[in-house]
Each structure stands twice: as C-alpha cells, then as structure tokens.
C-alpha positions in Angstrom: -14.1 -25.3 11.4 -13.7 -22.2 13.4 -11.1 -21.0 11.9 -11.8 -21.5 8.4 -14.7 -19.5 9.1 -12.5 -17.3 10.7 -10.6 -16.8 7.3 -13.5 -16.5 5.1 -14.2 -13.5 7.5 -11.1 -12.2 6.7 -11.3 -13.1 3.3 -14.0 -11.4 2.8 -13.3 -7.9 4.3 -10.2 -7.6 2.7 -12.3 -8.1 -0.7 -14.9 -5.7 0.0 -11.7 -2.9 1.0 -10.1 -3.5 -2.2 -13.6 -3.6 -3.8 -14.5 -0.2 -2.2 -11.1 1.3 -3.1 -11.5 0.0 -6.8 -15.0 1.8 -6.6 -13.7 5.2 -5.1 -10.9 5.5 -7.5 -13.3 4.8 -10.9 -15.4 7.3 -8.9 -13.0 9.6 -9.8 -12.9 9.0 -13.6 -11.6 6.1 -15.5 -8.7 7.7 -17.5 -7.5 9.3 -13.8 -5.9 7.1 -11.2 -4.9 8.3 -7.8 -1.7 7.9 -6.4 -0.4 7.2 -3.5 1.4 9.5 -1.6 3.5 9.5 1.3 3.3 12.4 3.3 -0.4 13.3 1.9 -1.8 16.4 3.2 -5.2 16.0 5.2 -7.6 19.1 5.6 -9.1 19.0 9.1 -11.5 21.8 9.6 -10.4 23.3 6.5 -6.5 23.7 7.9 -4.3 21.2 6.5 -2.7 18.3 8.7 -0.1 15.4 8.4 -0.3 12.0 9.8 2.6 12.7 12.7 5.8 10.8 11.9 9.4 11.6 10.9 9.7 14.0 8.2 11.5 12.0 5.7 10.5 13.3 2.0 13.0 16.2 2.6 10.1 18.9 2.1 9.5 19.3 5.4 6.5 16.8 5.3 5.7 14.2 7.8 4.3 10.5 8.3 4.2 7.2 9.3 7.1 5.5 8.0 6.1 3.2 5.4 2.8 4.4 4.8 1.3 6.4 1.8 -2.2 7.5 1.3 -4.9 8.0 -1.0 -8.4 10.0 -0.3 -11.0 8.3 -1.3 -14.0 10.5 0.6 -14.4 12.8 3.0 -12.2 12.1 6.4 -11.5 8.8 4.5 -8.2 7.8 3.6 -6.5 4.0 2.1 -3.1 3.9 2.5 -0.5 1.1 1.6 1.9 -0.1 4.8 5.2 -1.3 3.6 8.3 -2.9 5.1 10.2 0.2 5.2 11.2 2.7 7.3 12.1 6.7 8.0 15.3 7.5 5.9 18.1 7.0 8.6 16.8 3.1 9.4 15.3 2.5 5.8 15.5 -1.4 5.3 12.6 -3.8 6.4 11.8 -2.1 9.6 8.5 -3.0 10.5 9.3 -7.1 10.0 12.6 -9.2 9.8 11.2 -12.1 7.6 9.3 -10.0 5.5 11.1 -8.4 2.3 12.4 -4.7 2.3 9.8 -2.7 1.0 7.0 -5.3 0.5 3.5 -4.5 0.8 2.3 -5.6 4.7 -1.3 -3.8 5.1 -3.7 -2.3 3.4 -5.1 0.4 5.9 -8.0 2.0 5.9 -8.0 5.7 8.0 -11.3 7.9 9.1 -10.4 11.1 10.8 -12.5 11.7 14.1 -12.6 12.3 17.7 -11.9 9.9 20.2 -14.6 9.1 22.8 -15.7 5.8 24.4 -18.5 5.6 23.0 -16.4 6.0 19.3 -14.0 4.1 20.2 -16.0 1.1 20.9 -17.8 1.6 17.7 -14.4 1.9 15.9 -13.3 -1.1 17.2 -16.1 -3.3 16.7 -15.1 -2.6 13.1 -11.4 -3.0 13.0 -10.0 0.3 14.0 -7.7 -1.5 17.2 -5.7 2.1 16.5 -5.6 5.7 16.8 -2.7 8.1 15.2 -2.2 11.7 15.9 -2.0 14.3 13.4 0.0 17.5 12.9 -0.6 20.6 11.9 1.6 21.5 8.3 2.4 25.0 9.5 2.7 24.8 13.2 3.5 21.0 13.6 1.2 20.8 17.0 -1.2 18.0 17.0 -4.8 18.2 16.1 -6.6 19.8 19.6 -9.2 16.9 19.4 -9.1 14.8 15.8 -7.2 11.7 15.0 -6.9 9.1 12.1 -8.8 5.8 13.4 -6.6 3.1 11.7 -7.8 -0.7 10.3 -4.4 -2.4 9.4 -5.5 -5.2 6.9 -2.5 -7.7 6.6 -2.4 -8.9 2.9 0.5 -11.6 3.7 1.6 -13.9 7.0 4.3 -12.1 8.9 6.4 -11.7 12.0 5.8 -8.0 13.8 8.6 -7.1 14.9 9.8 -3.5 14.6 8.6 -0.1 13.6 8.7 2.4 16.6 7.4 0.6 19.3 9.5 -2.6 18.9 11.3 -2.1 22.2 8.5 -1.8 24.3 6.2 -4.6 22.9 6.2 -8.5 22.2 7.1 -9.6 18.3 3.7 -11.3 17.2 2.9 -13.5 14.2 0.5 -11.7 11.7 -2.3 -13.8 9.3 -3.8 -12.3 6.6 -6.8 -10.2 7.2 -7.3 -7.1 9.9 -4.5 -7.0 12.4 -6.3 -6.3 15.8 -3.0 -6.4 18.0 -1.0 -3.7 16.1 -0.2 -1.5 19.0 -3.9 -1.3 19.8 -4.8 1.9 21.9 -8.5 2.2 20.8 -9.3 2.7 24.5 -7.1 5.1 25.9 -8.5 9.0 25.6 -6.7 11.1 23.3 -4.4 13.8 24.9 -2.5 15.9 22.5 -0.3 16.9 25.2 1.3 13.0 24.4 2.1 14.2 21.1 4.1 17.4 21.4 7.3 17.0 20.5 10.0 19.6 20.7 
C-alpha cells in the first residue's frame, strides 16, 4: 500500500513538471518551440555563466555531460539528462544497462545561494543537489550562486557512472525524483572546491 502511494507521488510530480514545462514553452508562443541546448548560457547578475563541466561542444562552452537546458523563467532552467558522456568517454556513461544516449531525467534547475536554511527548503522539494557554475569569460565559479538540481528519473535504471562513479556505490533508480544522486544539499558552498586550473 505504501508504495503504491509512494508511486502515485511520483507519478504525480513528474506530471505536473512536464505539465509546467508544456505551459512555459506555449508561454512563449505556439508556432515557437525552445530547444534544448547543451552548453546554455545562464545570466547571473546580468554576467553570463555555464553549468561547470568539460567543455565538449568545441566552442569553448561548458556543462554537465549529458545534460541540455531550456529557460523557462527567471533562474529557472529544465534540462534533459541523457546516458551520454563528455566527448573523450561518450557511450552510456552515466548507466551500463541503460541505452547510449537514452533519456534518464528530467531535471529541473533554480539558481540560488546555498544556506541552511535554503537548503532544507530545497530539499524538502527534491533539490538532493547543488552544481557550480562558471563564469563564460573568466571560467571561475560563481562567488556565492549555484544551480539547485531535482533529477526526475523517467525510466528504472542502474547508477553507475558519470564522474563520481569511483567514489560512490552503484544504486538502482525508479521512476520519479532521484534523492540519492550524489546528494550534497547540506554541505556549504565553497567556490574554492571548484577552481580548477
């Protein structure tokens, strides 16, 4: 009983994400659909940022493998998380019994500020994950801004690659939002972690 309410749960916000996305794009005008783009460009405080990651488009852009985005407001983002990965390890890279290139997630992004008081709030509603961002001119993270991630599996899966597959234990994956995908809702935000030379 507890899980089928568990899955109607699910269910449920999964529909109301695609039904929100559906909205946001008509919102835009009928005869124009957004695409989705990987390596989007985010304005943060009116300078424009990339979700970190490897710069794989060959135009000097950057993101997290597999992903592409769509804005659909302001400091809101919906991106698309596929089974691939950056161009030197391509080929179904964040799961090994999913197919190369197949739609995993659905995620839905907000760009804020990490506190505890947010990131309680952000997690009560999904958002088990924060991702730096990087500056397009100067590539230096965002001094105090991030992109709050929901991860909303659309398909059962085995997690088990993508960056972090070394340091963390494969994990099966239902549909619906993915609270274990390398959740780090709790620890502060230092952009000092995410300087890379």
């Amino acid at each position: 009983m507890q899980s089928s309410k568990t899955c109607i749960v699910f269910t449920s916000l999964f529909l109301l994400m695609f039904a929100f996305t559906g909205s946001a794009f008509a919102h835009e005008g009928k005869t124009k659909e957004k695409e989705f783009v990987h390596g989007i460009v985010v304005k943060v405080d009116g300078k424009p940022y990339y979700f970190g990651g490897p710069e794989d488009n060959g135009d000097g852009s950057q993101d997290v493998p597999g992903h592409s985005w769509v804005k659909v407001g302001r400091h809101h983002y919906i991106g698309h998380h596929e089974n691939t990965g950056p161009a030197i390890d391509p080929e179904s890279w964040w799961s090994s019994d999913a197919g190369d290139g197949e739609l995993l997630y659905v995620v839905e992004a907000r760009i804020d500020s990490w506190s505890e008081i947010k990131a309680a709030k952000y997690y009560a509603q999904g958002f088990a994950h924060y991702h730096h961002l990087v500056s397009k001119k100067a590539k230096h993270p965002h001094p105090t801004k991030v992109a709050w991630l929901k991860h909303v599996a659309v398909k059962s899966f085995t997690f088990d690659g993508g960056p972090m597959h070394h340091d963390h234990t494969a994990y099966s994956v239902e549909s619906g939002v993915d609270f274990k995908l390398m959740p780090n809702w709790q620890m502060p935000y230092n952009p000092a972690d995410h300087v890379h030379n």
